[in-house]
N, C-alpha and C positions, 0 to 999 in steps of 0.2 A: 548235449545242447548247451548246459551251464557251462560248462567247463570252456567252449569255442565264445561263448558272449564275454566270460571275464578273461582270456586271455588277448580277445581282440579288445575290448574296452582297455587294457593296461598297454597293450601296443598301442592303442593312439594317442591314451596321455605319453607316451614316452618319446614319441613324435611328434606329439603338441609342448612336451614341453617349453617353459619361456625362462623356465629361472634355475639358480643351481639346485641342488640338492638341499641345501642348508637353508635355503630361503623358505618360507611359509605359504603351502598349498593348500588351498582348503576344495575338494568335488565337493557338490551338492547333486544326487540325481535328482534331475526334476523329472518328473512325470509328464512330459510334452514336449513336442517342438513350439516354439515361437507362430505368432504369425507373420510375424514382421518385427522393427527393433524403432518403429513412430507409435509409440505409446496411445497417440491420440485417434487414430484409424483404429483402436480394437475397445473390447471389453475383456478381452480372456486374463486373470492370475496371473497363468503362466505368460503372456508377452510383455504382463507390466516386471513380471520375476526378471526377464533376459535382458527389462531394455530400460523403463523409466526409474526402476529404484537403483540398480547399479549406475547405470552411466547419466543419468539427467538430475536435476533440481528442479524444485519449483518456487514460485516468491515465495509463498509458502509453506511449511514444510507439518507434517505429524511425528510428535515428539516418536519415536521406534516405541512398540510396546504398548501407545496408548490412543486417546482421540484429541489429543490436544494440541492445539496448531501453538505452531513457535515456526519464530525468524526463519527464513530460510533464504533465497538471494535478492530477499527484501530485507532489509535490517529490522525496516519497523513501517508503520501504517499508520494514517491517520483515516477517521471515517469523518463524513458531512453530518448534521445533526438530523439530516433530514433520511440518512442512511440510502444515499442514492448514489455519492461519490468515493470511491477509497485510491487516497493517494498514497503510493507505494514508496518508499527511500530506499534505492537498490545499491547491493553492498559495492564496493568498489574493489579493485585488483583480482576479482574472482576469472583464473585462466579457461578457458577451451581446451579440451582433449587436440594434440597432432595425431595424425596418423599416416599412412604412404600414400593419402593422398590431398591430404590435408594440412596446411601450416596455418594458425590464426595468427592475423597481423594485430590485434587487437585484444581486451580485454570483453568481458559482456558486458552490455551497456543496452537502454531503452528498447534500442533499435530492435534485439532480439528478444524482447517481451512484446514488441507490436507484433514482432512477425508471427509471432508462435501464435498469438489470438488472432488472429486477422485474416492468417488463410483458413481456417477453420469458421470463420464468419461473414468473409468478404467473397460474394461470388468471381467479383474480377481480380482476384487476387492468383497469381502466376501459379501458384502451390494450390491450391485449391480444389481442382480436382483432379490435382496425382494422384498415382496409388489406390484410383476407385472414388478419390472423393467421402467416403464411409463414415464421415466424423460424428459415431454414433453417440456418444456422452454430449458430445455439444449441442446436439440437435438434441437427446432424451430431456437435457436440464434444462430444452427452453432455452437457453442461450444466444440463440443469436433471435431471438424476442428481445430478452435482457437488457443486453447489452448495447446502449445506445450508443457510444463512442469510447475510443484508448486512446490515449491524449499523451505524446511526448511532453511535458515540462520542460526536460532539459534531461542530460546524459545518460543522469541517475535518477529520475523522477517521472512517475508513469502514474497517471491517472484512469484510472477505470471510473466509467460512468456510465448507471444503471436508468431505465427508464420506469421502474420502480425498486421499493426494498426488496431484500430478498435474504430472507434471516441466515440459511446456512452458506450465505456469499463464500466466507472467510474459509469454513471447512472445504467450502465445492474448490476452493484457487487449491490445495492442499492436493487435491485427485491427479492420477497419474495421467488424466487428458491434456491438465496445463503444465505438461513439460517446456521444460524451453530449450528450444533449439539453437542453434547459431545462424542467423541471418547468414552472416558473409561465406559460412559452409553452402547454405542454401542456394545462394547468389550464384558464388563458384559452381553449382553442380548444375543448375538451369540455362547458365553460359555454354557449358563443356556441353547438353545435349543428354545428360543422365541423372532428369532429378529425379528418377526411382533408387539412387542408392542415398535417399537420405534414409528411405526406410532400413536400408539393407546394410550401412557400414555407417551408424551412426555416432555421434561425433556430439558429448554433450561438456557439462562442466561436474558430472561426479566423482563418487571417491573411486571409483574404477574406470578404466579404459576398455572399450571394445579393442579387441585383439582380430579373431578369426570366429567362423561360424562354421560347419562341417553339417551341411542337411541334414535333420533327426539321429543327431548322431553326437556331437560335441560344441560348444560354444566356451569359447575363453579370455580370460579378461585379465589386464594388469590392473595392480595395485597405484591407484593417481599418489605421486607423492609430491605432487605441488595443491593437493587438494585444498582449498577455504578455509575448511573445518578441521583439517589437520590429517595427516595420511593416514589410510586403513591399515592396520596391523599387520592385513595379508600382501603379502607380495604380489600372489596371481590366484585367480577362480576360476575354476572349471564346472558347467552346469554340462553334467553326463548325461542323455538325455536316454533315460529310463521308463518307459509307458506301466508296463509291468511290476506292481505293488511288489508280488512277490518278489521277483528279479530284483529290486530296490534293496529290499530287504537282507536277500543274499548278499551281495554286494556290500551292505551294511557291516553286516558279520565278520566277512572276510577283509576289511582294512579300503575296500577298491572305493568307496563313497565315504565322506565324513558324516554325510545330515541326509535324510528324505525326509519328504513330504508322505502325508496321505497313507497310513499303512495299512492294509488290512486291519477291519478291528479284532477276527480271527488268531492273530499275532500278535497285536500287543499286551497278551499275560509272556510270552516269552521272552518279548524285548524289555518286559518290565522284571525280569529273573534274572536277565543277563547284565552283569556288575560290569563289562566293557560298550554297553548300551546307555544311556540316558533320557529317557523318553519324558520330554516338556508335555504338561496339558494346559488346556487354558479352553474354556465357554467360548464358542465361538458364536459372533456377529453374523449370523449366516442362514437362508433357508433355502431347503432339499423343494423343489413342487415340479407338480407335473401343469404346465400350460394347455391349455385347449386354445383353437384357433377360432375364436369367436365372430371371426368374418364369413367363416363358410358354416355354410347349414352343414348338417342339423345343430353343430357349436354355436351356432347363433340364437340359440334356443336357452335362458335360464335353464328351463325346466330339465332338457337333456343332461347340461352339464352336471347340476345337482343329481342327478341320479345316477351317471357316472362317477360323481364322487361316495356317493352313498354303496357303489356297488365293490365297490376296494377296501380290503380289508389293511388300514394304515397298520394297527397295533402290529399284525400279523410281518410285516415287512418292515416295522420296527426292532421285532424283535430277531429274524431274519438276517436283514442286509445292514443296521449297526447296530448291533448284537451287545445292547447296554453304551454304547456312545453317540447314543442321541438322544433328542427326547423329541414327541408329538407335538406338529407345530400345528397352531389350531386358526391362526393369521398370518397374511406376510411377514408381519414384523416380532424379529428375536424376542422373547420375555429379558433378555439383558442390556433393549434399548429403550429409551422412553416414549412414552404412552403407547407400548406394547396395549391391550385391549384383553384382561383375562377373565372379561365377563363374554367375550367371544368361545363358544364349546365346538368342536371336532364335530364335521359331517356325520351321522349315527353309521356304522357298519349298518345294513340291512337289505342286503338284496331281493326279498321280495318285495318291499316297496321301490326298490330302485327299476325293478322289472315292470312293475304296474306303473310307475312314472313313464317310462321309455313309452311304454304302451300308447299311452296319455296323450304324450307327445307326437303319435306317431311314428316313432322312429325304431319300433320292432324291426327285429333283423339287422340293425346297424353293423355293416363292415367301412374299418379306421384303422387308421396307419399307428403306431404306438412307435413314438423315437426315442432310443435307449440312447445315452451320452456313450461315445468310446471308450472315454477316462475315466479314472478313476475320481473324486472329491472328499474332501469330507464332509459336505452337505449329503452325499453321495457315493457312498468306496463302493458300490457293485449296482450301475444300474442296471447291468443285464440281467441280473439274478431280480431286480427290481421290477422290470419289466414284464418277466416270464412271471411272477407272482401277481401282476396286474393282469396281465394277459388271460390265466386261470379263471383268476377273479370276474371279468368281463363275461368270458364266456359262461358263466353258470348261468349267466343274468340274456343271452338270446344274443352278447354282441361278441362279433368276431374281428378280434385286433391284430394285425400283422406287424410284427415288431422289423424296426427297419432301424438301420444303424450308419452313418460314415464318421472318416475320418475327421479328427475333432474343430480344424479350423474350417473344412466344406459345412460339417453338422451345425457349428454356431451361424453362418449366414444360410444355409435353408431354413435353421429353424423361425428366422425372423421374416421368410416370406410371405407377404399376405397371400396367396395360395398354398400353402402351405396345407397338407390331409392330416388331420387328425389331431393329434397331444403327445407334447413333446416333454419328456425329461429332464429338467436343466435346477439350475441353483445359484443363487448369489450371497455374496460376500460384501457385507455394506463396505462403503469406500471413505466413508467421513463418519460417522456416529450420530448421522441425524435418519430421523424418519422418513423424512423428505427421501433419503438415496433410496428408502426399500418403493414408498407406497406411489412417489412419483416417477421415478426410474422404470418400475417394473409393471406399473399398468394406469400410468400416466398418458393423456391424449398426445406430449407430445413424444411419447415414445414408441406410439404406433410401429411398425415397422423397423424399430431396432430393436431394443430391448426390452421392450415391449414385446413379448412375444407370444402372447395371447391374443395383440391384437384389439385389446378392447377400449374402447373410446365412450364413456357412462357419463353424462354430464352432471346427473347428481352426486359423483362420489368428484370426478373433474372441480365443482365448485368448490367443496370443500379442500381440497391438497392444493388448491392456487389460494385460497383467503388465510392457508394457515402459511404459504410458502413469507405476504407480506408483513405478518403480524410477527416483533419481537418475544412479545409475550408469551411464555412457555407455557402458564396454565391456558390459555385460548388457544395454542398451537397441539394442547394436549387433548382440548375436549375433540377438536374439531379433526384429529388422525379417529380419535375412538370410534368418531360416527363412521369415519372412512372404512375402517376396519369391518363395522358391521354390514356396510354394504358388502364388500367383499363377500361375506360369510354369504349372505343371502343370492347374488349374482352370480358366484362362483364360476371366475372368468381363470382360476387358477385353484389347483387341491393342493394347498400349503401340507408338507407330507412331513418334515424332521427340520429342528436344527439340532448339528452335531457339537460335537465336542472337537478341538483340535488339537491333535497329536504330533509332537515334535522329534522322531526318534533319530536323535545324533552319538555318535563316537564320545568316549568321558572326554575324551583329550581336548573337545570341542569349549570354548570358552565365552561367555560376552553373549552368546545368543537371545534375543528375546523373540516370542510368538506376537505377530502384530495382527492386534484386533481385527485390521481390515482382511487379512487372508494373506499379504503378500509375505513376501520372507525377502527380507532386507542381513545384509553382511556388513554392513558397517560397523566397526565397533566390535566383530568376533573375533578370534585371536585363536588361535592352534597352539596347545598348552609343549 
């Protein structure tokens, strides 16, 4: 069965090839297909891996590596004193990707920093609801509250104007939602009668080109050498699209992938042996939890939830499913962001009180759907195996959980259904380095229904993460996450279960790489020795 996956994967790179032999190829298996190549319709890693960090920009960009915003097709920013207005100085000469079906007559300019915000806030805007409409980060951050108008200046000058402060503005423009697109690609493709291929053959201004896409199977990309910032090292990139850890890993071995993501932690004392392996680590920004759907009984119930949490043995599935590459997470938010909260202590293991809770509650005999993630994470390398030890767990305590499973782009929009049965699996990766992305993103009111997926809308904890979102002040931003955090612990509208550690296992030959805090994996800057 290996032997037929790597002889067909090197037959299609050899039929995907785009450059000579002498030129510089870098595969990366990723672990997924894409959902789409419009950054701004998803939340998944992997669609920002295929589509916004290769091929787009944003004004602002996150240095690689770290959480600190710098230039990006902004030169530079001025803010109001009143921190309401930020006027943007966009760089000038920066080109548009051509492709066969695309020639830009033009440079980027204003026009496609309103377009890119606008149909994502403008209901009568022509793009608006392509593609499903789904613009679920814009809608989680409250954004089109926000944002009370984008103001052309002039060519190169674009005004964002807020109808209040909003401390992590600068970080939020930075997220792969505010990619910018090309207006006149967009124009062109709503004239011809096919704006669904903005999502599908996109067309940005980064260091690499979209090529071709091969359904769950390959995506390739040329090296921009008329890039901004100066051309990538690499000529061409191939994301192999790999679901299978293992399979990665083989693959790894044998020369057929340069870098994967996400390894089994199982594996990495091996790849840590192997002198033609190099395996990057780095504390990841990131938490593993299990959501409950707090809209439907009995979830609607504190008391349920907490005794559901109480009936799960975390340490047990710590030591289990990251087997020393994680640690117990005891709040949404990583202990390596600030005002993490570690006077906050872990639900107690204890199923006979979690049984006489249920009781309590009425909700003896409870049967619930339990949703395992398809993929692998590193919030997460094995939820199935994660699952079936929650499953145990429940059941000792009277409840019967049916573990239910699909495929990972159908599994991310069921799990944010408000009907949705049961508690579902999932994990996030902050996207800026502020608090604000875990504690408002993930069980914020306005992220009901997307990323929110719990579902829970608590107007005492609601107060506190909108008075800390206006305040500059990092000690008053810090008291007021802590109280937030203890709500959490006590409503338990989600069981914060691990953040992991993140493993980089690449080829030595592999050069430049760095692990970036937010989760994605950026090729900019790597170089094939």
């Amino acid at each position: 069965m290996f032997l037929k996956k790597r002889l067909g994967l090197l037959a299609l790179a050899t039929t995907l090839a785009v450059a000579p032999a002498s030129a510089k190829t870098l595969v990366y298996c990723s672990d997924a297909s894409p959902e789409g190549f419009d950054a701004a319709l998803y939340t998944s890693i992997t669609t920002f891996d295929a589509s916004s960090r290769p091929v787009f920009n944003r004004l602002v960009e996150f240095k690689i590596g770290t959480t600190l915003v710098e230039p990006g097709l902004a030169e530079s920013w001025d803010v109001s004193e009143d921190r309401k207005e930020f006027t943007f100085h966009l760089r000038k000469g920066v080109k548009f990707h051509s492709s066969d079906i695309f020639t830009p007559t033009r440079d980027f300019n204003a026009d496609d920093v309103l377009f890119s915000f606008n149909r994502q806030r403008l209901a009568d805007n022509p793009y608006h609801k392509y593609a499903g409409g789904n613009w679920t980060y814009f809608g989680a951050m409250g954004l089109d509250e926000l944002i009370k108008d984008i103001v052309k200046v002039d060519d190169y000058t674009v005004k964002l104007v807020l109808n209040r402060p909003e401390a992590p503005m600068l970080s939020n423009l930075a997220m792969d939602f505010a990619t910018i697109q090309s207006k006149e690609y967009a124009d062109q493709l709503m004239a011809a009668g096919t704006p669904e291929l903005l999502n599908q053959k996109p067309i940005g201004t980064g260091p690499f080109r979209f090529v071709g896409y091969k359904q769950d199977s390959v995506i390739r990309y040329a090296g921009n050498k008329d890039y901004w910032a100066g051309a990538p090292a690499l000529d061409s990139l191939i994301f192999a699209i790999t679901p299978d850890a293992s399979v990665r890993y083989q693959r790894l071995k044998s020369g057929e992938c340069d870098i994967m993501p996400y390894p089994n932690p199982a594996d990495l004392a091996l790849m840590q042996e192997d002198p033609a392996i190099n395996v990057m680590e780095q504390e990841g920004l990131n938490l593993g939890y299990l959501a409950f759907n707090t809209l439907q009984p009995p979830f609607d119930n504190p008391k349920v939830r907490k005794a559901l949490t109480m009936a799960i043995d975390k340490q047990a599935i710590l030591e289990a499913v990251y087997q020393g590459s994680g640690e117990m997470a005891t709040t949404p938010l990583p202990p390596t962001i600030w005002s993490h909260n570690a006077d906050v202590k872990p639900a107690p293991f204890d199923p006979a009180a979690a049984k006489a809770m249920l009781e309590e509650a009425g909700a003896s005999g409870l049967e619930m759907k339990l949703w395992a993630m398809p993929v692998s994470r590193a919030y997460n390398p094995n939820a199935r195996r994660m699952s079936e030890m929650m499953q145990a767990d429940l059941a000792n305590v009277g409840v019967k959980a049916e573990i239910v499973s699909y495929e990972w782009g159908e599994y991310l929009s069921r799990a944010r259904d408000r009907n949705r049965d049961g508690a579902a699996l999932l994990g996030w990766i902050g996207d800026n380095g502020d608090p604000d992305n875990f504690l408002a993103v993930l069980l914020g009111c306005d992220s009901v229904g997307g990323s929110n997926t719990a579902n829970w809308c608590y107007q005492p904890y609601e107060e506190l993460i909108q008075k800390a979102k206006i305040t500059s002040d990092v000690a008053e931003r810090t008291r007021l996450y802590e109280e937030a955090q203890v709500i959490v612990a006590d409503q338990a509208p989600i069981l914060p279960i691990a953040h992991s550690v993140d493993f980089m296992p690449m080829a030595v030959k592999v050069k430049g790489y760095k692990i970036h805090p937010m989760g994605t994996h950026n090729f900019y800057g790597v170089d094939i020795e």
